[in-house]
GUTI-768544 format. One record per residue (C-alpha): residue in three letters; x, y, z. Coordinates in steps of 0.1 Angstrom, whole numbers, padded with zeros to 4 digits, always signed. Layout:
residues N
ALAXYZ/...
***
This chain:
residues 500
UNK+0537+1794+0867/UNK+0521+1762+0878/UNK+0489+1749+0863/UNK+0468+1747+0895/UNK+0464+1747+0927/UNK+0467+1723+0955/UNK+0438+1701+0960/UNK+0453+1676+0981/UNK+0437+1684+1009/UNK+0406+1673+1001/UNK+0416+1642+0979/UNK+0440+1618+0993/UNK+0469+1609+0972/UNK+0484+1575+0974/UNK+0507+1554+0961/UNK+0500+1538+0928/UNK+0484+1569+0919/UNK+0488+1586+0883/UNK+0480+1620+0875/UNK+0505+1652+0851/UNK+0532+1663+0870/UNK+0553+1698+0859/UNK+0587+1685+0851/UNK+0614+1708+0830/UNK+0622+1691+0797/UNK+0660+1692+0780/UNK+0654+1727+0765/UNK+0641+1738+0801/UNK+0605+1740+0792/UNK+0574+1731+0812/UNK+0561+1700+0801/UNK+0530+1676+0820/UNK+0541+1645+0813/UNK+0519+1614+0831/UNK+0535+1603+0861/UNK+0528+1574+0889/UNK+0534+1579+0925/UNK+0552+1557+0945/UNK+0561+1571+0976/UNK+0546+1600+0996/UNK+0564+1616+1031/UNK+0560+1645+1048/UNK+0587+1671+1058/UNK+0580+1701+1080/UNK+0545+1698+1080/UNK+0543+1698+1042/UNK+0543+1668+1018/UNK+0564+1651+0991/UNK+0554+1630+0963/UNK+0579+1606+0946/UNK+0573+1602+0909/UNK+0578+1579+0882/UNK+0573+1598+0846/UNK+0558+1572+0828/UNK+0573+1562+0796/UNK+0609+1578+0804/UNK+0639+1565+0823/UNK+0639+1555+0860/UNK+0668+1580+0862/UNK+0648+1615+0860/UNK+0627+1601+0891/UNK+0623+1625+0918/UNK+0605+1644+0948/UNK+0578+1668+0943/UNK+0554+1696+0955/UNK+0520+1690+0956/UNK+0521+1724+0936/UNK+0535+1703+0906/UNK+0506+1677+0905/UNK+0479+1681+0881/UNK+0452+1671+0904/UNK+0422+1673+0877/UNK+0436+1642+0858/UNK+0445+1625+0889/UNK+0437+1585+0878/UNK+0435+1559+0915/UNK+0454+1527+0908/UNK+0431+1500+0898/UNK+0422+1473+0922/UNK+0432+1439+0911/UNK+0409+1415+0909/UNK+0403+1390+0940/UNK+0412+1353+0929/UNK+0384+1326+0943/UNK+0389+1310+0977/UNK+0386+1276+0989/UNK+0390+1271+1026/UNK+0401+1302+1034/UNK+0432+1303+1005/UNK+0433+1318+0977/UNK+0427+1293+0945/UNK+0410+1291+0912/UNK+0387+1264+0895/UNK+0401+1236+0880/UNK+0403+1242+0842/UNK+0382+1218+0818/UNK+0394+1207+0780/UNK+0367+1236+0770/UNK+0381+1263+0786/UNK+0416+1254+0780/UNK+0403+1253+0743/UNK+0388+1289+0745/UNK+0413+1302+0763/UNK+0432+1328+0743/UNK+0470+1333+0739/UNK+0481+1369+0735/UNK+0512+1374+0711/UNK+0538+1390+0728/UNK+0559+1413+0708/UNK+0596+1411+0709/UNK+0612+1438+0694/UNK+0585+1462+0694/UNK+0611+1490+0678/UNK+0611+1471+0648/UNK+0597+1481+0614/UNK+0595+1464+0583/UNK+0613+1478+0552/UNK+0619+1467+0513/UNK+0613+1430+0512/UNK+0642+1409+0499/UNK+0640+1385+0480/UNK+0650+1351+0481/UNK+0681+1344+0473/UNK+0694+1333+0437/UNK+0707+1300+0434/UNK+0734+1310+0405/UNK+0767+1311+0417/UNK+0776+1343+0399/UNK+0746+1360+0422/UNK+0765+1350+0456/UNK+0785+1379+0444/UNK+0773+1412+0464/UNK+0784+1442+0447/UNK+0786+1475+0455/UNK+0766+1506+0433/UNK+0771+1533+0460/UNK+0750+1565+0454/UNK+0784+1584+0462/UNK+0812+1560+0466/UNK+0820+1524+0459/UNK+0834+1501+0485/UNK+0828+1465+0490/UNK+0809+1434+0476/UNK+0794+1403+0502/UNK+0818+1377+0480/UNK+0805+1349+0504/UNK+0772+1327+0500/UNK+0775+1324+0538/UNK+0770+1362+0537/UNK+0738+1355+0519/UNK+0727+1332+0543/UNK+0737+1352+0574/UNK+0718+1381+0559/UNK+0688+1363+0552/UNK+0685+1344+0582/UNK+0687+1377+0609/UNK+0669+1402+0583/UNK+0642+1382+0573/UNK+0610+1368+0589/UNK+0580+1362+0570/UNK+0598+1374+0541/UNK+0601+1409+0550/UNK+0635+1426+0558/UNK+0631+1440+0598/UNK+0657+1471+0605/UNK+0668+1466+0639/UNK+0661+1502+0649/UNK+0636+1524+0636/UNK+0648+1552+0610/UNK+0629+1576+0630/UNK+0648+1587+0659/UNK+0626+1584+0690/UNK+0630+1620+0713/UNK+0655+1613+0736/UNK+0649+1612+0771/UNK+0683+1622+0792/UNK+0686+1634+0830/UNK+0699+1665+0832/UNK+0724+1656+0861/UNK+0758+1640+0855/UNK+0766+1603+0845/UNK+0759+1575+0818/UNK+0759+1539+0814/UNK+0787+1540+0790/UNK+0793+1577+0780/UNK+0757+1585+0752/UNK+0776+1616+0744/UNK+0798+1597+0721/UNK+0769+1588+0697/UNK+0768+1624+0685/UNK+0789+1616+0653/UNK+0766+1619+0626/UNK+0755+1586+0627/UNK+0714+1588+0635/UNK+0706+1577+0668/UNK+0677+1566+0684/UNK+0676+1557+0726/UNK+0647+1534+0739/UNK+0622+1554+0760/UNK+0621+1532+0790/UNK+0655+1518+0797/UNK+0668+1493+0793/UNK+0654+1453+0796/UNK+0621+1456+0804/UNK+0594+1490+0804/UNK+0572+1475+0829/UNK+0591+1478+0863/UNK+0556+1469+0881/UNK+0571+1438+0895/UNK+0599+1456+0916/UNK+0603+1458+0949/UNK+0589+1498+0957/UNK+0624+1503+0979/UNK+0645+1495+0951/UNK+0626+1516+0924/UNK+0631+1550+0945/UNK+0668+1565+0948/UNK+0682+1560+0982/UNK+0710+1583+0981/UNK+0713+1619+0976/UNK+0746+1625+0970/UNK+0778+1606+0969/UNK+0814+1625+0974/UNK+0846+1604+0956/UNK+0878+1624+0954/UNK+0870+1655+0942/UNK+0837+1651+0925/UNK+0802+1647+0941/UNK+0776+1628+0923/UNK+0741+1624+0920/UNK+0730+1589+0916/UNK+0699+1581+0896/UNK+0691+1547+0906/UNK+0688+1529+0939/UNK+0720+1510+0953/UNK+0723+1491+0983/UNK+0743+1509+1008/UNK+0739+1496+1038/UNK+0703+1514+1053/UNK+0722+1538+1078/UNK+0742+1555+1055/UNK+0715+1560+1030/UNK+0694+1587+1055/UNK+0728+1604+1050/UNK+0731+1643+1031/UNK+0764+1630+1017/UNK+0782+1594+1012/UNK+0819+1596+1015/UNK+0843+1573+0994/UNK+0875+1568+0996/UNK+0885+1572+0956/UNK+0909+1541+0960/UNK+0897+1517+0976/UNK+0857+1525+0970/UNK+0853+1518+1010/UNK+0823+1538+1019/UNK+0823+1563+1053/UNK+0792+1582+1072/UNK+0811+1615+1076/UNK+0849+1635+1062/UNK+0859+1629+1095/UNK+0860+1591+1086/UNK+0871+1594+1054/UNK+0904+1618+1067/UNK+0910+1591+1092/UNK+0904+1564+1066/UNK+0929+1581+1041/UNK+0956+1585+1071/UNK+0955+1547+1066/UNK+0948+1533+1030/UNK+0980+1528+1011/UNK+0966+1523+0978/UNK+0968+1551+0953/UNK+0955+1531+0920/UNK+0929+1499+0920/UNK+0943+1468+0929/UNK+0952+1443+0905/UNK+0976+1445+0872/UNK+0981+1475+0853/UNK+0982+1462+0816/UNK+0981+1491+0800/UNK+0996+1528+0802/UNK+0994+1555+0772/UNK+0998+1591+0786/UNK+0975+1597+0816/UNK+0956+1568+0807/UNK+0959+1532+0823/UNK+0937+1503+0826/UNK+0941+1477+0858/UNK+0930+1441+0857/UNK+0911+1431+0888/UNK+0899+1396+0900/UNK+0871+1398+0913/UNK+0884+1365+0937/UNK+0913+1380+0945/UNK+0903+1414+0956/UNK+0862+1410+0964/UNK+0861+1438+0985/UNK+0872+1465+0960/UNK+0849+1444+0933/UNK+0819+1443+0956/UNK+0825+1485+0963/UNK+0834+1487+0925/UNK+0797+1469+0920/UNK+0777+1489+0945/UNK+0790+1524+0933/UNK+0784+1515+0893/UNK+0746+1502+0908/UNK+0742+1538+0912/UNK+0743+1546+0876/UNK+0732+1510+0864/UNK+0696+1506+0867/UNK+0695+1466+0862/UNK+0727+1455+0874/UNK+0725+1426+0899/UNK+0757+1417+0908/UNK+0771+1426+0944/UNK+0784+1405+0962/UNK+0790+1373+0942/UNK+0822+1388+0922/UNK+0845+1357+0919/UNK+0833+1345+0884/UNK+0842+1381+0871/UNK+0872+1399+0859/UNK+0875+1442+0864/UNK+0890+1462+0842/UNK+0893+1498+0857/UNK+0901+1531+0837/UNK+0921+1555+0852/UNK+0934+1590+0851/UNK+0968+1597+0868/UNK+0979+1629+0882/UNK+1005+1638+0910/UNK+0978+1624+0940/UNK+0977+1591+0925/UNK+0952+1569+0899/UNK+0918+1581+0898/UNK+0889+1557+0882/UNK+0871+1571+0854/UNK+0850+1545+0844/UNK+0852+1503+0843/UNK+0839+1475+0827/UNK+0832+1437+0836/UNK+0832+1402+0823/UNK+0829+1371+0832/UNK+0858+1348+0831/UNK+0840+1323+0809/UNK+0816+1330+0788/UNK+0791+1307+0772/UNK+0776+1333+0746/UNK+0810+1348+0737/UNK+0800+1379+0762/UNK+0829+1404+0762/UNK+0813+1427+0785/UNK+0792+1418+0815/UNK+0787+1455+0827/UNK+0801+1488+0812/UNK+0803+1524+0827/UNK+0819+1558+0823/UNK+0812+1578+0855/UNK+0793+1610+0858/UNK+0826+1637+0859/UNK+0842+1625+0828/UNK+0813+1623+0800/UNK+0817+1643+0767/UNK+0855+1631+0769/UNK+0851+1601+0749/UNK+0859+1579+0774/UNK+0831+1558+0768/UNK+0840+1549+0731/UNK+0874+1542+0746/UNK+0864+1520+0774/UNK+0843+1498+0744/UNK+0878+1499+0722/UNK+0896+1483+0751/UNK+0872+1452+0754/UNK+0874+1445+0716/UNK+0914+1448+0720/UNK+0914+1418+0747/UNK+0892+1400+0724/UNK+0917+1404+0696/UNK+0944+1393+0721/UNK+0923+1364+0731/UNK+0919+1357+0692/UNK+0878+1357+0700/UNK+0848+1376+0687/UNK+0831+1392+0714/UNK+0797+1413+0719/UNK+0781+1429+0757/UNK+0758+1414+0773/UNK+0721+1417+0759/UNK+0700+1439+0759/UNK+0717+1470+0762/UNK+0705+1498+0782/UNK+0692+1526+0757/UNK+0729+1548+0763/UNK+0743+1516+0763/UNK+0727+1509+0727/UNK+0737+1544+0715/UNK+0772+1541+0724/UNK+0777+1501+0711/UNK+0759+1517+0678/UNK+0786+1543+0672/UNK+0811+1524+0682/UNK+0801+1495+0658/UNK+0796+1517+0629/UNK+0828+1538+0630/UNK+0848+1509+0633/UNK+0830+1489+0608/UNK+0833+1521+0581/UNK+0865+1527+0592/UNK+0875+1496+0575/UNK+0849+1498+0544/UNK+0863+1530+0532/UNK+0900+1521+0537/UNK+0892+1492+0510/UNK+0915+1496+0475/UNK+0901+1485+0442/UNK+0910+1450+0431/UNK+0925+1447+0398/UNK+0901+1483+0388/UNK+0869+1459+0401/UNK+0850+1467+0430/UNK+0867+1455+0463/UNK+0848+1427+0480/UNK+0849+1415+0519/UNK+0830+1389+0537/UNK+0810+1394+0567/UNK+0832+1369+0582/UNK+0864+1392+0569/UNK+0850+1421+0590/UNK+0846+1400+0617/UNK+0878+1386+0620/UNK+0894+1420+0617/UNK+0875+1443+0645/UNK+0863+1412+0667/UNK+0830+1425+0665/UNK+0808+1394+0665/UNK+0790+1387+0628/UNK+0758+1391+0645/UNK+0766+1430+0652/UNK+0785+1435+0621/UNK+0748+1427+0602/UNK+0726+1448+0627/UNK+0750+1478+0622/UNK+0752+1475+0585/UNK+0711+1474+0588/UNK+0714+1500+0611/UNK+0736+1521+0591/UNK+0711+1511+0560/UNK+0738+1504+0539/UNK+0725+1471+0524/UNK+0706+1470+0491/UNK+0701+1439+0472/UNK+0706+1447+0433/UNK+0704+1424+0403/UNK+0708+1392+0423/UNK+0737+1407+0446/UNK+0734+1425+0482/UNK+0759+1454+0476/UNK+0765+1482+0502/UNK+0763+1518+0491/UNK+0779+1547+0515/UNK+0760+1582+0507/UNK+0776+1616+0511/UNK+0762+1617+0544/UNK+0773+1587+0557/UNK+0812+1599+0545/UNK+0806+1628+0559/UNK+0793+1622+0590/UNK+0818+1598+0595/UNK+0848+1618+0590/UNK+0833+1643+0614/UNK+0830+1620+0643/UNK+0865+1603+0634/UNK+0885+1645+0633/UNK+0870+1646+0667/UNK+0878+1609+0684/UNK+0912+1616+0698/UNK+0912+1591+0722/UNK+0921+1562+0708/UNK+0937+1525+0720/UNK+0975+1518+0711/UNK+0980+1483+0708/UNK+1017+1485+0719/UNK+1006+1497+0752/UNK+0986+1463+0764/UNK+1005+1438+0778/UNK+0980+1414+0789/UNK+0979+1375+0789/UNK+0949+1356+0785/UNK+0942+1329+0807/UNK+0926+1297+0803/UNK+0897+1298+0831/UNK+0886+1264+0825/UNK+0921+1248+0836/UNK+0919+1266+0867/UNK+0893+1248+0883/UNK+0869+1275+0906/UNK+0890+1306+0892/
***
């Protein structure tokens, strides 16, 4: 039952326009959430309005009836103010020291999500309270034996004297297209562990500045293998397949055809039956391929255009040489079919691990996200680095980096033995080392987690019930794991090799 009836006929919508638009929410209810228009068409005779829910992700974008649009609240986009001329141009007047004085500097907010919590306080110069113990409501674990710890902690929890938790307590209501397909696999998150996924994406919420072609979908469906997919972002295809019903891919190579005629003709032809490149591991089904992205651009450069589909802010096309592929696949009889990839760059100034991470639409709720992340920590350990993705994460991104991070890091806490009956004790730096998670993410997750308390002149970390608990949970149903024996891989040194 729709709210009311069509009134477009005697008010002109256009783009730019914001009004409530009847949109089913995850538990399949109506819902009027605010929407902007950014593209209007007509098809036999009747029109279609393209719509941008305000406040939610790009991917849940779609067409609509007129008979969705609440036309009562309807809101015309504002009309930006016209800048002075001078000869015809557009200019502005010459500032002067007083209005240069008066002029006034908004603060813009950086981590909006953040919220302050229990202050702590500075830190005791006694060397017996560098010690961080451990009280644990329901289990003991470790003590921070480091100063440095102190130091860390204080330098990326503090400002102003206030402790800031990197994500609110409160999960936010989560947002989630209902079609097929994440950035890296949100499913995994479900572990116990709270969660809480940014409303608007990821990088930035206002997308104002975009180009209006690339903030619409362009193509409607995408056939590769035996799957079709929806894509929720736009991709750049070349323009005449994108007016396409259905874009056909070959699931080796990536190459992209108009019709199945092609793509029969194509297969008749293509030799490959797993990604090009090294495989460098194999454990059951499940192998991973190294692919230069030099070396084989054309596969990288269809690898690139087909994850754009699913990535809202990736950039990279066509410029693939600095970059290194590592593809997931599942084998069968037929051959090696991708499940998911991820990227990185070849050197990496801000010890960047991953460039760009996803698990594709037909294999979610496998755990093949968690696994793909796993992977890029066990070439960092290979590579004897820490490493951490590339910032900031998309909000499934976040969710699954957050799980990951804290299974891993309490994997290790509650496998700690007592010390001589006292309280075992590991460094920041000690966790570290052992996961190759970088420090920086060891703290936020341990903030996350809200493990850290400061207690008579020590930070200590306590594990509830609830944290054990949920932990095991998530743990009893990760089967998928990374064997170490199985990689065989050999890090090169990219700086000796001149232009890769």
């Amino acid at each position: 039952m729709t709210k009311m009836a069509d009134n477009s006929a005697s008010v002109e919508i256009v783009e730019g326009c914001r009004l409530p638009v009847l949109r089913k929410n995850q538990e399949n209810e109506d819902e009027w959430p605010l929407a902007e228009i950014l593209s209007v068409k007509e098809v036999s005779a009747r029109k279609l309005y393209y719509v941008h829910y305000i406040d939610f992700n790009k991917r849940l974008d779609e067409w609509v009836t007129s008979d969705r649009l609440d036309m009562k609240k309807l809101q015309f986009p504002k009309k930006e103010a016209k800048t002075p001329t001078k000869n015809g141009l557009p200019g502005s007047r010459p500032s002067s020291p007083e209005r240069e004085v008066k002029r006034k500097v908004e603060p813009v907010p950086l981590a909006p999500q953040v919220s302050p919590v229990t202050p702590v306080p500075s830190l005791p110069s006694s060397a017996e309270a560098s010690q961080a113990a451990v009280y644990p409501a329901a289990r003991e674990t470790s003590t921070f034996k480091s100063r440095e710890d102190h130091e860390q902690l204080t330098s990326l929890t503090t400002q102003n004297g206030t402790a800031r938790r990197l994500i609110p307590s409160q999960p936010g209501r989560k947002r989630k297209a209902n079609c097929g397909g994440t950035d890296e696999d949100s499913q995994d998150s479900s572990d116990g562990i709270p969660s809480a996924p940014r409303m608007t994406g990821s990088l930035v919420s206002d997308r104002s500045h975009d180009d209006i072609v690339t903030r619409m979908k362009n193509i409607e469906c995408i056939e590769l293998g035996r799957h079709r997919l929806k894509p929720w972002y736009f991709s750049p295809y070349p323009q005449e397949l994108t007016a396409l019903p259905i874009l056909y891919l070959c699931e080796f190579c990536l190459k992209y055809l108009k019709s199945l005629k092609c793509l029969q003709r194509h297969l008749t032809k293509c030799n490959l039956r797993h990604p090009p490149g090294n495989e460098i591991y194999r454990k059951g089904t499940i192998s991973f391929f190294e692919i230069d992205g030099r070396k084989n651009k054309t596969y990288s450069q269809n690898l690139c255009l087909i994850a754009k589909c699913f990535l809202d802010h990736k950039t990279l096309y066509y410029d693939t040489d600095p970059f290194l592929f590592y593809v997931m696949t599942e084998y069968d009889p037929k051959g090696f079919h991708i499940v998911g990839y991820f990227s990185k760059e070849k050197e990496s100034t801000e010890d960047y691990n991953v460039a760009c991470i996803l698990t594709l639409p037909p294999y979610q709720r496998r755990g093949y996200g968690k696994l793909l992340i796993e992977f890029s920590y066990e070439l960092s350990k290979v590579e004897g680095k820490t490493g951490t993705p590339e910032k900031p994460l998309s909000d499934l991104g976040l969710l699954s980096y957050r799980s990951y991070w804290s299974q891993t890091i309490l994997e290790i806490l509650m496998g700690l033995k007592p010390d001589n009956g006292e309280r075992p004790q590991i460094t920041i730096n000690e966790i570290s080392e052992i996961t190759s998670v970088k420090k920086e993410d060891v703290i936020s997750t341990l903030q996350y987690l809200n493990l850290i308390n400061y207690y008579k002149g020590q930070y200590i970390l306590t594990l509830s019930e609830d944290i054990v608990d949920g932990h095991e949970r998530a743990m009893h149903k990760r089967h998928l794991r990374i064997d170490p024996k199985c990689l065989h891989f050999t890090p090169k040194d990219w700086s000796k090799r001149g232009k890769w």
